[in-house]
N, C-alpha and C positions, 0 to 999 in steps of 0.2 A: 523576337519575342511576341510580336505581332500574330504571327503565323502559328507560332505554340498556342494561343492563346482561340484561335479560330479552329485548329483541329480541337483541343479539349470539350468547347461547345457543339461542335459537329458530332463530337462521340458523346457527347450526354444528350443530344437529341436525337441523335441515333439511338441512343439505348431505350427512352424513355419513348420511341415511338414504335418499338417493338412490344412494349407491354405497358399498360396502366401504369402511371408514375408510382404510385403505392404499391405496387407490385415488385418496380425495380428498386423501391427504398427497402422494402421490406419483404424479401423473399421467401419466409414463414407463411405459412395459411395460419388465419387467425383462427378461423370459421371453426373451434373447437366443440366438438359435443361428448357430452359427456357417456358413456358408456357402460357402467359400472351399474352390475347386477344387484340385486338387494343384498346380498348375503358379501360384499365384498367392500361396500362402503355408500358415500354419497357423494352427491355431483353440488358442491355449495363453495360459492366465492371465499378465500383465504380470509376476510378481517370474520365471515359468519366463523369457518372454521375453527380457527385462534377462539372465538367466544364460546364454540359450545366443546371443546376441548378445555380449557380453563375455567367455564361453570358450566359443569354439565345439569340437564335436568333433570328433576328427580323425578322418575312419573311415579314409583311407588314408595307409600309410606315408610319409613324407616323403622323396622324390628329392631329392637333391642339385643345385641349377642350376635349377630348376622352384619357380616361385613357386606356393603354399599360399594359396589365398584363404580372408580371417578371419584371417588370423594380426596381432600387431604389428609395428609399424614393427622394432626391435629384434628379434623374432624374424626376418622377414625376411633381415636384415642377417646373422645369424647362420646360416643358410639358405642364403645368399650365398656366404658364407666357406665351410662347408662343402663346397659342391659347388668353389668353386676349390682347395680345398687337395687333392679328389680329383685336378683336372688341375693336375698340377704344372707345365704348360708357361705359365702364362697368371702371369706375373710381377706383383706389386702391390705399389705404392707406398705404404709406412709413412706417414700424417704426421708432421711435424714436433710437438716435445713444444712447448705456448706456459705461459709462469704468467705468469698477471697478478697487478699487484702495485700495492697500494694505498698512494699516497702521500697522508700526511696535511696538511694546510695548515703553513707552515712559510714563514718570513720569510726573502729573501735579499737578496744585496748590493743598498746603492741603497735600504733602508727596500721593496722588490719585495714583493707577495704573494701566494704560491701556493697556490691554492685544492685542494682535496681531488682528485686525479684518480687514475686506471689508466693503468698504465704495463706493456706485454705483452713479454716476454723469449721468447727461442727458446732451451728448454734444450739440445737434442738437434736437428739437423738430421733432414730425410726421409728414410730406408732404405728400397731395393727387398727386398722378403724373396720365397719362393719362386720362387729364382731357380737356375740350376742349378748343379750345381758347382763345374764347369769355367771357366764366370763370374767365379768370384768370384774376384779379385787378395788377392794372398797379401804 
């Protein structure tokens, strides 16, 4: 066991005296540079990345009606709206209000039994809003 244990160290100092110890732990060249053309991307550490991927910046003012690439779904939407509510000509359809409603299991005529479901009610009907007027009945 003696003798195992004297060759093992003789081959880890033999390896590690053929090249920098950091060399033989780590066989990869770290020494990365980055290379990438303007038109193909940028050269920026992973946590910058992650941050300007998930809030991108906005170098230009946001137009009304003109989709913003990077933004989210919900900005968008909100984007949308803005530029309709500048043309007041272009009418839009409210949805309908719904609440769903949780019925719990519950025994009926006849020994019946009704298991746990959703049951969806229309509080509010759809309203047209920016609509003109002269439109609107009185």
């Amino acid at each position: 066991m003696e003798r195992f244990k004297s060759v093992v160290a003789l081959l880890i100092l033999g390896l590690s005296a053929c090249a920098p110890l950091e060399d033989a732990v780590n066989p990869y060249e770290e020494d990365f540079k980055c290379r990438a053309s303007d038109d193909t991307g940028k050269c920026i550490d992973t946590p910058s990345a992650y941050q300007e991927a998930r809030y991108p910046a906005i170098e230009e003012p946001l137009q009304p009606g003109i989709p913003t690439p990077g933004l989210s779904e919900s900005d968008l939407r909100y984007q949308m709206v803005t530029g309709l509510l500048e043309e007041p000509q272009k009418p839009i359809l409210q949805p309908p209000k719904i609440m769903r409603v949780l019925l719990l299991p519950y025994e009926g005529e006849g020994d019946e039994l009704f298991m746990t479901r959703y049951v969806y009610l229309k509080v509010e009907e759809s309203n047209w809003i920016l609509s003109d007027i002269s439109e609107n009945p009185e």
